[in-house]
C-alpha positions as CSV (number, residue, x, y, z in Angstrom):
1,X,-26.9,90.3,-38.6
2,X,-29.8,91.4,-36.8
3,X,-33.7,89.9,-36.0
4,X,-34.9,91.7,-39.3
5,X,-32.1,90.5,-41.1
6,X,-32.9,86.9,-40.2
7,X,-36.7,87.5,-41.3
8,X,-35.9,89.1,-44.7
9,X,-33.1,86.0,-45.2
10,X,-35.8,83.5,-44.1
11,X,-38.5,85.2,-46.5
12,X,-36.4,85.1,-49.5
13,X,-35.0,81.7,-49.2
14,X,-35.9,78.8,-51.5
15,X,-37.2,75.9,-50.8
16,X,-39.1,76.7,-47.3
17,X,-41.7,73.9,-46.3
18,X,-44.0,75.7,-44.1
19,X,-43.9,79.4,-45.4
20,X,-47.0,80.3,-42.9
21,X,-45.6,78.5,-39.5
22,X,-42.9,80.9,-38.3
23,X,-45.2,83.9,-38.1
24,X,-47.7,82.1,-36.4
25,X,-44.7,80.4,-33.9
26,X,-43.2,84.6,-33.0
27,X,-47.0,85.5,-32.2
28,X,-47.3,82.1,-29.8
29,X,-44.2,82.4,-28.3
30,X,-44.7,86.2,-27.4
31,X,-48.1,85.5,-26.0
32,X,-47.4,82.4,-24.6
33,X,-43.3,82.0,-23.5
34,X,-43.8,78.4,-22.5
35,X,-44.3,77.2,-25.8
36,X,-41.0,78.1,-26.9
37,X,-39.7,74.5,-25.4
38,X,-42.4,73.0,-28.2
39,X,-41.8,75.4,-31.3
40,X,-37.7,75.6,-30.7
41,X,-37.1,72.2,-32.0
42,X,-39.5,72.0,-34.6
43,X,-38.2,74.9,-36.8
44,X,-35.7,72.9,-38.7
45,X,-39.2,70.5,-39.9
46,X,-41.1,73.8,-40.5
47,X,-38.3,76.3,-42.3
48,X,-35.8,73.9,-43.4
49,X,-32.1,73.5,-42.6
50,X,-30.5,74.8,-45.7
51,X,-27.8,77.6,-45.9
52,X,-29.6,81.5,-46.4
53,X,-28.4,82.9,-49.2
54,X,-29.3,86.4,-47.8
55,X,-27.4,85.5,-44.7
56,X,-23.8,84.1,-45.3
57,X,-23.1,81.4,-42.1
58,X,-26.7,81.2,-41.2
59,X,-29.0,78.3,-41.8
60,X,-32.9,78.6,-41.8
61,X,-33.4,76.6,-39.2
62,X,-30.5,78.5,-37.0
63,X,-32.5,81.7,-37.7
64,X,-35.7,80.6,-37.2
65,X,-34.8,79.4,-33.9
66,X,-32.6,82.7,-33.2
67,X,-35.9,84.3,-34.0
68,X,-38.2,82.5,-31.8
69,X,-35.7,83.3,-28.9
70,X,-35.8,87.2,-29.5
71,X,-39.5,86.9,-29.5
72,X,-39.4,85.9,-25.9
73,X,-40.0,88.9,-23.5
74,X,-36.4,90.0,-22.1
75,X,-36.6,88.3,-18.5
76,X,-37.4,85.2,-20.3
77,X,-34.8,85.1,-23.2
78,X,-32.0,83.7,-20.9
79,X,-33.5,81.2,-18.9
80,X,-34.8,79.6,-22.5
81,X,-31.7,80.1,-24.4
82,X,-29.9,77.7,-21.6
83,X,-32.6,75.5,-22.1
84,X,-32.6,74.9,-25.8
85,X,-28.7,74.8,-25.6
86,X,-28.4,72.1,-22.3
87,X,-31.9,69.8,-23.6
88,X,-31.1,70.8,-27.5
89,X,-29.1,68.6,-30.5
90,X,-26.3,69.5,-31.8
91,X,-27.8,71.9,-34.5
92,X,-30.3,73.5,-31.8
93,X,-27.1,73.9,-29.8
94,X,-25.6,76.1,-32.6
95,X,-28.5,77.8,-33.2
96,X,-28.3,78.9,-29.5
97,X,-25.1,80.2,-29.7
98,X,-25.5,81.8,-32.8
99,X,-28.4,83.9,-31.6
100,X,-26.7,84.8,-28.1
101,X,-25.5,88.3,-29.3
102,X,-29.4,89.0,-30.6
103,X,-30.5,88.4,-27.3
104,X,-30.9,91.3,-24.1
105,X,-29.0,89.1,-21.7
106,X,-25.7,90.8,-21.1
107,X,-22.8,87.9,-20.3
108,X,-25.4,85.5,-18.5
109,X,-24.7,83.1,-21.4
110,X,-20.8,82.7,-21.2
111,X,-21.4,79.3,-19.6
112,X,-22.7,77.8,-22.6
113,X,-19.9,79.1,-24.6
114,X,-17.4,77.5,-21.6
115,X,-19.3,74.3,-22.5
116,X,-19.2,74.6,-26.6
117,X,-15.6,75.4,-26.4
118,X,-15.0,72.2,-24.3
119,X,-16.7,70.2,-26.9
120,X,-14.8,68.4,-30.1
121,X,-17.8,69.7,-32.4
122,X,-16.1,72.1,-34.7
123,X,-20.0,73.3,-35.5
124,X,-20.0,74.3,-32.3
125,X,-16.4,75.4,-31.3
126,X,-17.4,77.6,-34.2
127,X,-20.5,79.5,-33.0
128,X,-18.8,80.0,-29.5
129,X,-16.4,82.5,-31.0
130,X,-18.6,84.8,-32.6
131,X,-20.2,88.2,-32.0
132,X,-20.7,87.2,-28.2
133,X,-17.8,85.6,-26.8
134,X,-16.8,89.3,-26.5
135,X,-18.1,88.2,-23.1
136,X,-15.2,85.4,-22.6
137,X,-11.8,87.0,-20.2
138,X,-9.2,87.1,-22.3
139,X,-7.4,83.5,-21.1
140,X,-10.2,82.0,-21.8
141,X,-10.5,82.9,-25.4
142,X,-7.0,82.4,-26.3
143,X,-7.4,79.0,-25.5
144,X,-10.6,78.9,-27.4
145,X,-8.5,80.2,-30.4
146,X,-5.4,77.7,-30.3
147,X,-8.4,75.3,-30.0
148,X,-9.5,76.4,-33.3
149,X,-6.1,75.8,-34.8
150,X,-5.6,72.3,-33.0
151,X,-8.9,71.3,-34.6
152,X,-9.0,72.8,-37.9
153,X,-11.7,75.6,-37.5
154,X,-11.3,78.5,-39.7
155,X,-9.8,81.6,-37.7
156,X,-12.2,83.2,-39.9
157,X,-14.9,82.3,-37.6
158,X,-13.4,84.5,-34.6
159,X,-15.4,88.1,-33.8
160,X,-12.5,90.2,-33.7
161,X,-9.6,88.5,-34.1
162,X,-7.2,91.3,-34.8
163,X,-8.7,93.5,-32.6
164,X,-8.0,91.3,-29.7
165,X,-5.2,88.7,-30.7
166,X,-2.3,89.8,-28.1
167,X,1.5,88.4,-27.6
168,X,0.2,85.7,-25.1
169,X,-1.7,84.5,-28.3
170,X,1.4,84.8,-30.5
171,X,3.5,82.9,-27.8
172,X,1.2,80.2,-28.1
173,X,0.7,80.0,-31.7
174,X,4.5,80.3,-31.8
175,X,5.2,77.4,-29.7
176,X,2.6,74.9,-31.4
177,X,4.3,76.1,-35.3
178,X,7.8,75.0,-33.7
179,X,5.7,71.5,-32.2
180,X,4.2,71.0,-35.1
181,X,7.1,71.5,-37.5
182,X,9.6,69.4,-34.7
183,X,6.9,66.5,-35.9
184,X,6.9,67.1,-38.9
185,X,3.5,68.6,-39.6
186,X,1.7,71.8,-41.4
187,X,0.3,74.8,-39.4
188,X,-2.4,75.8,-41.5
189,X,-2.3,79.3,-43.4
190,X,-4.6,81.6,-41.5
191,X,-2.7,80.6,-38.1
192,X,0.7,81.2,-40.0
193,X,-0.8,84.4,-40.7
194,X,-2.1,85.8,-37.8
195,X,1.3,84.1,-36.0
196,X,2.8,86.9,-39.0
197,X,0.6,90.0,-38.1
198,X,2.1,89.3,-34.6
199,X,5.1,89.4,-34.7
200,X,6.9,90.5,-37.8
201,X,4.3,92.8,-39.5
202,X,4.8,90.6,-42.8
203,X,7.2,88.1,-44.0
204,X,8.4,84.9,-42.6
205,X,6.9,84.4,-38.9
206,X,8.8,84.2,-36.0
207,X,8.9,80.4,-36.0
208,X,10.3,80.3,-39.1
209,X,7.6,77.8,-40.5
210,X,6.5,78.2,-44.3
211,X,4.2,75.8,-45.0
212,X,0.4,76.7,-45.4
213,X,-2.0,73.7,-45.3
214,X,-3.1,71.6,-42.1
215,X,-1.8,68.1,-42.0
């Protein structure tokens, strides 16, 4: 998903208050970078919060927001993105994160996906392990993705999964199945799975546990 896919997504949807406001907030904020801090958390009262149809995961307010940062000139774009993640709510938090990998700022970010990651907000937990946490070392995100199990986010939700899913992460995915079968509890499906891909290729996985839902 890139900035013109956000504006097309944003232009079609239903249901958008202020139709006229987010041009007129992308010419302010490339004129005038300041106002950023003013415009950021007014976009969900301006474009709305629902989902985008023309955008599966985004919200309008999430890409208006993601918008108003790529209007910022480059030098700019970080300084404001830590800004409307450390002073933001929980939804301009997301929309931060979520508009990271749009954004010409290299890995400058990564601390505000060290801090979503440390969070209990699933929303947010969420957002950390998209297209950018490419940026995290490799520690770091398998941590983030056992996370995702312990708290019942989707593996669907992580950039690259397979692509970077190694035997450290099948050790610990292994180790929490036995844990969590030991107690008497499920290991939900997708972690079974990828525990599968690991390690046997198909079939049962390596801990032997069956069951598919989280308890």
């Amino acid at each position: 998903m890139d900035p013109d896919d956000l504006r097309a997504a944003l232009a079609d949807a239903p249901g958008v208050p202020d139709p006229g406001w987010l041009d007129e907030a992308l010419a302010r904020v490339a004129a005038e970078p300041d106002a950023v801090g003013r415009l950021f958390p007014a976009a969900g009262r301006h474009c709305g919060r629902g989902p985008l149809p023309a955008a599966p995961g985004w919200h309008a307010d999430e890409a208006a927001r993601a918008l108003l940062l790529c209007a910022l000139p480059a030098d700019r774009a970080a300084t404001e993105a830590e800004a409307g993640y450390r002073y933001g709510d929980a939804d301009e938090k997301r929309a931060v994160l979520k508009a990271l990998p749009l954004l010409p700022i290299g890995a400058q970010a990564v601390p505000l996906l060290h801090d979503a990651i440390r969070t209990n907000d699933t929303r947010l937990v969420a957002a950390a392990l998209g297209p950018y946490a490419r940026h995290l070392d490799q520690p770091t995100w398998r941590q983030a993705v056992l996370k995702c199990v312990f708290m019942g986010v989707p593996l669907s939700v992580v950039d690259g999964l397979d692509e970077r899913a190694d035997a450290e992460v099948a050790t610990m995915l292994g180790g929490l199945t036995e844990e969590r079968r030991a107690a008497g509890r499920d290991t939900a499906a997708d972690a079974l799975a990828l525990l599968d891909r690991l390690t046997t290729g198909g079939g049962t996985t390596a801990a032997g546990n069956t069951r598919t839902t989280e308890a």
